[in-house]
N, C-alpha and C positions, 0 to 999 in steps of 0.2 A: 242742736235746735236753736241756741242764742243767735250762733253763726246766719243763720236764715235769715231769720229776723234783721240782722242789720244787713244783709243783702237785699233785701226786698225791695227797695226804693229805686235801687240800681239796674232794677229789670224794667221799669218803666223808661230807664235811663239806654241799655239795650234797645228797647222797642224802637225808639226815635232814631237811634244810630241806624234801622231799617226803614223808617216810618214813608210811607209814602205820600201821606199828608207835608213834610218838610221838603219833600219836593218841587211841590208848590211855592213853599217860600223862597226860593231862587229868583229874585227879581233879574238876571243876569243870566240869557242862556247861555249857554255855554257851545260855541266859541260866541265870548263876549257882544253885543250889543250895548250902543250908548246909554247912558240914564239920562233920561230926560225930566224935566222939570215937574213932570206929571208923576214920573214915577217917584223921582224924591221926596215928591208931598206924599205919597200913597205908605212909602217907605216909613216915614219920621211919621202918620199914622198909625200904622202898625207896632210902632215901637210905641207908642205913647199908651194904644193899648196892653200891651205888655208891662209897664209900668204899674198900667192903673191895677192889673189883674196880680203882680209880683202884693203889691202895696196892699190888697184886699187880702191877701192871702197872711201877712205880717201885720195885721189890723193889731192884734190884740198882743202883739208882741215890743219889744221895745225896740225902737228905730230911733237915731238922731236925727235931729232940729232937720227940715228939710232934706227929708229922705226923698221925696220924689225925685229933687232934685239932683242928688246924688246917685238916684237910679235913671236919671237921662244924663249925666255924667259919663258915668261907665259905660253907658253905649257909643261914646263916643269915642273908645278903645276896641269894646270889642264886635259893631260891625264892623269897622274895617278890618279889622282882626281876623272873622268870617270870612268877608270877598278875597282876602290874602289867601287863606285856606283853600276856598274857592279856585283861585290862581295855580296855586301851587298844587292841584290835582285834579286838573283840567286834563286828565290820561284817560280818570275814571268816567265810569259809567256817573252822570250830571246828578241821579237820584243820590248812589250811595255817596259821592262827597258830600251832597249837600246837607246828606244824613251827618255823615262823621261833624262834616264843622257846625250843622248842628249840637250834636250833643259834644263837641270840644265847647260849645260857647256855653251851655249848662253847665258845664263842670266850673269854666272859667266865672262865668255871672254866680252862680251858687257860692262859689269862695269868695267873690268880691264883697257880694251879702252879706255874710258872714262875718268880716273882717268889718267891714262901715258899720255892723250894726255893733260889735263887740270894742269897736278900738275907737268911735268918735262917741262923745259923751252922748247920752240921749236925752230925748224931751222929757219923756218921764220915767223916771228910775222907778216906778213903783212896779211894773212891769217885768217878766221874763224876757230874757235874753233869747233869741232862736237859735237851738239848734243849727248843729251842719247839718244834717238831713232835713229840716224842714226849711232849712233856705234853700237845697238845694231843689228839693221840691218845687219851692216857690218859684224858683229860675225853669224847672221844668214846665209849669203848667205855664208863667207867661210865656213860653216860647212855644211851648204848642201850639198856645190862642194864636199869639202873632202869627202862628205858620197857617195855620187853620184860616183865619180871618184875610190874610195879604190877597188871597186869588179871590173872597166875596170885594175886597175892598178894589180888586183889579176889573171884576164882571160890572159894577156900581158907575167904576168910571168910565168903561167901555158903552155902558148904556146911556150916559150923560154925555159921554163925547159923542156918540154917532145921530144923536138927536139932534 
């Protein structure tokens, strides 16, 4: 029964390895196309909300001095990290890589969390510490949102550019 319990979190974590909302976040069809300037802005949007939604979710948790910060940090590891992924299984069917290096970059942002929130001093120590599973969580839902939100923030610019 305990067993369960701490697997729970990780079927969310499954889901997205399928998810076909993460297919959408593919800003890069596959075989590759350029990124253009439009789409990097759309990009470094979608991340920032991801951020803001990691950080809502670790509100009441303790985080070091300039945690935002340190969470637009690490993306500057692990999307490239992603489109490598991306790269390097350019064989597969576009959804399911985009799934896997999906939930590879959960696994990976979840421990980064984890580690910045436990090993750099915090702002206020009066606060609990997060869990690994509810940072990983937290890495889950901002990357949902982000995957969820990139194709409204794609249709937004498509409507703004063809005007």
């Amino acid at each position: 029964m305990r067993m369960r319990t701490y697997t729970r979190p990780f079927w969310f974590l499954a889901a997205l390895f399928l998810s076909v909302v993460s297919a959408n976040a593919d800003p890069i069809e596959l075989p590759e196309k350029p990124v253009t300037p439009e789409i990097t802005f759309l990009i470094v949007c979608a991340i920032l909300l991801e951020v803001v939604c990691i950080w809502l979710v670790l509100w009441c948790s303790q985080k070091p001095r300039f945690f935002v910060l340190w969470l637009i940090g690490m993306h500057l590891l692990t999307y490239p990290a992603f489109l490598g992924v991306l790269w390097l299984s350019q064989n597969m069917r576009p959804a399911f890589a985009v799934g896997v290096g999906e939930g590879l970059v959960v696994l990976v942002e979840g421990t980064l969390i984890y580690l910045i929130c436990h090993f750099i001093p915090p702002a206020k120590s009066s606060l609990t510490t997060p869990s690994v599973i509810k940072c990983l969580f937290a890495s889950l839902l901002g990357n949902m949102f982000s995957a969820g939100v990139f194709p409204a923030l794609i249709m937004i610019y498509d409507h703004f550019a063809s005007s």
